[in-house]
N, C-alpha and C positions, 0 to 999 in steps of 0.2 A: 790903211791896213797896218804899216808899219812905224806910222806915223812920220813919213818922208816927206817935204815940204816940195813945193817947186824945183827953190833954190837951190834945194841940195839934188835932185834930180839934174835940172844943168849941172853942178857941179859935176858927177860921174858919166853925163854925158860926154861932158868937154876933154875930163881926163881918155873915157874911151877912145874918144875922136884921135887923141893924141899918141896915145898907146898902139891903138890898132892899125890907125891910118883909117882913109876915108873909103878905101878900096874892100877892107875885111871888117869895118863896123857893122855894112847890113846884114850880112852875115853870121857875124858872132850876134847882133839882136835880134835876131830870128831865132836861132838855136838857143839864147838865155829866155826866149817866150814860151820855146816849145817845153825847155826842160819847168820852167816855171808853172806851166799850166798841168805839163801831167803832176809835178808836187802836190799842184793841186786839186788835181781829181780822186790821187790816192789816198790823200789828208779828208778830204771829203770822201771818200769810200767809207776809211777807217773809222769815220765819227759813225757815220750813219748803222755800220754795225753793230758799234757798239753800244748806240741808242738802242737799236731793235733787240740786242742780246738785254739790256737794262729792261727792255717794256716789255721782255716776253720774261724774266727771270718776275718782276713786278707783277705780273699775270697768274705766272704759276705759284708766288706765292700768297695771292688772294683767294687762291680756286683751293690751296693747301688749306687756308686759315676761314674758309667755309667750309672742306671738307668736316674739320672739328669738330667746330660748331655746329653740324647735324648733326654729328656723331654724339656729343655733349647732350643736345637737347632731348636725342631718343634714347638715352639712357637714363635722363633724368626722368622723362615720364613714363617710362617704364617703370623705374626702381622707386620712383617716388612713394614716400609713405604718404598716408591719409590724414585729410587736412586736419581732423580735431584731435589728432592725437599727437604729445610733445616729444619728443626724444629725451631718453633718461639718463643722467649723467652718471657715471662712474660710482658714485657715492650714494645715490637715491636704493633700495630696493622696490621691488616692484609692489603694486597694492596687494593686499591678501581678501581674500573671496570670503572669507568666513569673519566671524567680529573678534580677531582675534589683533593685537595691537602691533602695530609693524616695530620689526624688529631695530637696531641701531647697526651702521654698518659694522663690518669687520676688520681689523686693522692686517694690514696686510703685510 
């Protein structure tokens, strides 16, 4: 996990052994497993939270970004013009009904 070897395990065993005595070693290695393990249930709590808060944020914003998109599409076939005919740009006027010759735009 932490990348601790054997040997360096004996190592702080032996110093324990020395520091503590052989009387309060078992002691103090119980309570450094207890405090260890709950570290590690609340480090594992915390992740798993914040996993679930990540895939439900990831969730809500999929369900967002299809709300759109329907939203988008039924507006487009709603509003949609009809397929043979071109949108006129700014500059074009519109055809004239009689044979009279279209006029030149206007400068504006």
């Amino acid at each position: 996990m932490f990348g601790i070897s054997f040997g360096e395990l004996l190592l702080i065993g032996l110093v324990a052994l020395l520091v503590l005595g052989p009387e309060r070693l078992p002691g103090a290695a119980r309570t450094a497993g207890l405090w260890i393990g709950r570290l590690k249930r609340s480090f594992n709590s915390i992740k798993e939270d914040v996993e679930r808060e990540i895939g439900a944020d990831e969730i809500r914003r999929q369900l967002h970004n299809e709300n759109i998109m329907a939203q988008q599409s039924k507006s487009q076939s709603t509003h949609a013009a009809p397929s043979n005919s071109e949108p006129m740009t700014a500059l074009e006027t519109p055809p004239v009904a009689n044979n009279e010759p279209p006029q030149p735009p206007r400068a504006l």
